[in-house]
C-alpha positions in Angstrom: -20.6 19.0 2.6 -19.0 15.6 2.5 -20.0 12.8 4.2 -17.7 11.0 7.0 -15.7 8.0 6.4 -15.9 4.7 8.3 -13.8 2.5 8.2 -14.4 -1.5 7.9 -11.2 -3.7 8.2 -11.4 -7.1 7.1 -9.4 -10.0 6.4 -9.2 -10.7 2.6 -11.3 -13.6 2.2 -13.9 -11.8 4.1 -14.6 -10.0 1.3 -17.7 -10.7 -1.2 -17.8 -10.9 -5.2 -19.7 -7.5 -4.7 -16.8 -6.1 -2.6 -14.0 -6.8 -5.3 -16.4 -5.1 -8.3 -17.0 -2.1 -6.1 -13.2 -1.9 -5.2 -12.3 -2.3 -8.9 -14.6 0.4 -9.7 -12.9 2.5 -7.1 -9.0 1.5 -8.4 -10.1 2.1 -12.3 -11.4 5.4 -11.4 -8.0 6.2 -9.1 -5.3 4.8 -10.7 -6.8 5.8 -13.8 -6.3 9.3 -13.6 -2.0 8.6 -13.3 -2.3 6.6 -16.9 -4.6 3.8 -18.6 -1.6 1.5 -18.2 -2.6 1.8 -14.1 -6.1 1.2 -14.4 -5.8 -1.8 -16.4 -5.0 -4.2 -13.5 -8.3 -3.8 -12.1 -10.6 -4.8 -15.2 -12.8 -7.3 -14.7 -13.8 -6.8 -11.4 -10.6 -7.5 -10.1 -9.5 -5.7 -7.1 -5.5 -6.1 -6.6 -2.6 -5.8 -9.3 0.1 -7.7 -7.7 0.2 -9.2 -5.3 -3.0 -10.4 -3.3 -3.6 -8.4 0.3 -4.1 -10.5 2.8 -6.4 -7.4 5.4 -7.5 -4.7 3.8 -8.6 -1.1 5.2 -11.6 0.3 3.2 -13.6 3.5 4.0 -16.9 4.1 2.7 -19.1 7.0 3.0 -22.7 8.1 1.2 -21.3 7.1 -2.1 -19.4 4.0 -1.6 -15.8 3.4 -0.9 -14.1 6.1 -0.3 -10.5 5.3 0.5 -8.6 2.0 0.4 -5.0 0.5 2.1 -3.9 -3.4 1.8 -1.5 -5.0 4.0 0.4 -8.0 3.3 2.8 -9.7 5.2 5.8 -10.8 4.0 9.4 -11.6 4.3 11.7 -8.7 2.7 15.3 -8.3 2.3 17.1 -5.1 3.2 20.6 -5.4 1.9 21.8 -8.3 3.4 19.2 -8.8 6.4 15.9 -11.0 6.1 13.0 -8.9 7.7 9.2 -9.9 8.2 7.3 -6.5 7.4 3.6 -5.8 6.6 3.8 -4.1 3.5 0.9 -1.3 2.8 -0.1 -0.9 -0.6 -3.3 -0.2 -2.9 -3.4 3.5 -1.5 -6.3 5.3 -3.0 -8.5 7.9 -2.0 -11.6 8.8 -4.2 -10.3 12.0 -6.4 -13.3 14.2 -4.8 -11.8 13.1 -0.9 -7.9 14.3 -1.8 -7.1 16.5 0.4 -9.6 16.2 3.6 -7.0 14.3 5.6 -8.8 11.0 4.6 -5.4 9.4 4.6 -4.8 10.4 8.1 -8.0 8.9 9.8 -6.1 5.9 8.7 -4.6 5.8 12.5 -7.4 2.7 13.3 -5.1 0.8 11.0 -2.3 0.7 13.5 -4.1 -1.6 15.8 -4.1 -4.0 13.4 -0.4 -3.9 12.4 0.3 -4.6 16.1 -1.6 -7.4 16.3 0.5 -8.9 13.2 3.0 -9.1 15.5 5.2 -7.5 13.0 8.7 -5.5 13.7 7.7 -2.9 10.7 5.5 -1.9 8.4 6.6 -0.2 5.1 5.1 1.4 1.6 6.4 2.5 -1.5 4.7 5.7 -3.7 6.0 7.5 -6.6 7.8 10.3 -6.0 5.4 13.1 -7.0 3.7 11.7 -3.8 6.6 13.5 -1.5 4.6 15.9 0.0 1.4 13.7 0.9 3.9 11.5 2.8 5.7 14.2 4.4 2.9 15.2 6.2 1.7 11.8 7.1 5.5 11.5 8.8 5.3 14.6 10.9 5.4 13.6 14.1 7.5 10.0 13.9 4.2 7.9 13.4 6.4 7.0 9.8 9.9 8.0 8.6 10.7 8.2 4.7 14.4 6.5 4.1 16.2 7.5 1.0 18.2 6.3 -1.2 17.0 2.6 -1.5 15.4 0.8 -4.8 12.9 -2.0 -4.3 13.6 -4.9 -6.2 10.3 -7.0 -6.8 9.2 -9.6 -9.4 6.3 -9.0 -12.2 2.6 -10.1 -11.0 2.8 -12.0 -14.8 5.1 -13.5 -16.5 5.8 -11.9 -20.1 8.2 -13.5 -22.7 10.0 -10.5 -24.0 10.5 -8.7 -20.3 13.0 -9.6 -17.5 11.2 -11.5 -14.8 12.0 -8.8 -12.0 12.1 -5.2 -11.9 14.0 -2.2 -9.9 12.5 1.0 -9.0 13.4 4.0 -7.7 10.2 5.0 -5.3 9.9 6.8 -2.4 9.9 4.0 0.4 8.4 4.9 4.2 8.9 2.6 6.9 6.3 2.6 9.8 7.8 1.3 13.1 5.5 -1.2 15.0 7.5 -3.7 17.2 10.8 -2.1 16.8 12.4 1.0 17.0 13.4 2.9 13.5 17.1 2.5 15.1 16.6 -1.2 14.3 15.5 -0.8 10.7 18.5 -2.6 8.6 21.0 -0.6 6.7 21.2 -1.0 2.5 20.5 0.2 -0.9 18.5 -2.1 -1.9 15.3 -4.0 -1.2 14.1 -7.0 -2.4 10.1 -7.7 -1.8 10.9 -11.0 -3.1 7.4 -11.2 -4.8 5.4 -8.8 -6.9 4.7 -5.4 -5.2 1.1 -5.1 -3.0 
C-alpha cells in the first residue's frame, strides 16, 4: 500500500541545497526514463532545465518526493497579444505513483495561482501525454487548445544551433482571473524565454 502525499509549496529561494539534490534525484530518475538527453539537465544536483521556477509544488511521501510542478510567471505572447501567465512546468510524478491520481491532488495548487494575481495559467507536454491531460480537463478546471506552437529560446547558448526553438506540444490553458472566452486567438506562442 502506498503511502499518501503531502504537499509543501514554497517559494523558490525557500528551498535548501538538500532540496535541489533530492529534486535532481527525483528529475534524473523521471525524465530519464523518456531519453538520457532529458535527464541530463538535472546532473549535478541541479533541480530545473530552463528556466528557474520561481514557487514550486512538491509532494513527498515515505520515500521522498513524490511528485513535483513549478510555476513561473511571466509575460507571453499569443499571436499578437502580450499576456502575463503563470506557466506550470517540471511535471513529474515518481514512476511507482503514475497512475493513482497523484497529479489530481494537485487542486491545493490553485490557491496559489490566485493569489498571483494572474489572468491564466498554462503548460505544455508532449503529445503522448494526451490522455493524462484529458482527464485532468474533464470538468473545465483546464481546457487543451490546439493548433498552436510555442516558440521559446534555448536555456544555453550553443554555437552551431539557432538561438530559439519551435515546437509542436500539446499546450493547456488553466483559467484563473479570466474566463477561457478571454484567452487570445493565434498560432503561435512565444514564452519569450527558455521553457519552465
Amino acid at each position: 500500500m502506498r503511502s499518501e502525499v503531502r504537499w509543501r509549496l514554497c517559494w523558490e529561494n525557500d528551498l535548501q541545497l538538500t532540496d535541489h539534490a533530492e529534486l535532481s534525484d527525483f528529475f534524473r530518475e523521471s525524465y530519464g526514463r523518456t531519453g538520457a538527453f532529458n535527464a541530463k539537465p538535472f546532473e549535478g544536483g541541479r533541480s530545473w532545465a530552463g528556466a528557474r521556477p520561481e514557487f514550486r509544488a512538491i509532494g513527498y511521501d515515505a520515500q521522498g518526493v513524490a511528485a513535483h510542478v513549478g510555476i513561473l510567471r511571466r509575460f507571453i505572447k499569443v499571436g499578437e497579444a502580450d499576456l502575463l501567465v503563470a506557466e506550470l512546468g517540471l511535471y513529474g510524478v515518481r514512476p511507482d505513483l503514475e497512475r493513482h491520481g497523484i497529479g489530481f491532488s494537485l487542486s491545493g495548487v490553485f490557491p496559489v495561482l490566485q493569489q498571483l494575481r494572474v489572468p491564466f495559467a498554462f503548460g505544455t507536454v508532449r503529445h503522448a501525454m494526451r490522455n493524462h491531460m484529458e482527464r485532468f480537463c474533464r470538468g473545465g478546471v483546464a481546457t487543451i487548445v490546439s493548433g498552436v506552437r510555442i516558440r521559446s529560446t534555448l536555456a544555453d547558448i550553443y554555437l552551431d544551433l539557432p538561438p530559439t526553438r519551435v515546437e509542436d506540444v500539446l499546450l493547456f490553458v488553466v483559467p484563473i482571473g479570466s474566463s477561457m472566452d478571454e484567452w487570445p486567438s493565434g498560432t503561435l506562442i512565444d514564452r519569450n524565454g527558455p521553457e519552465l
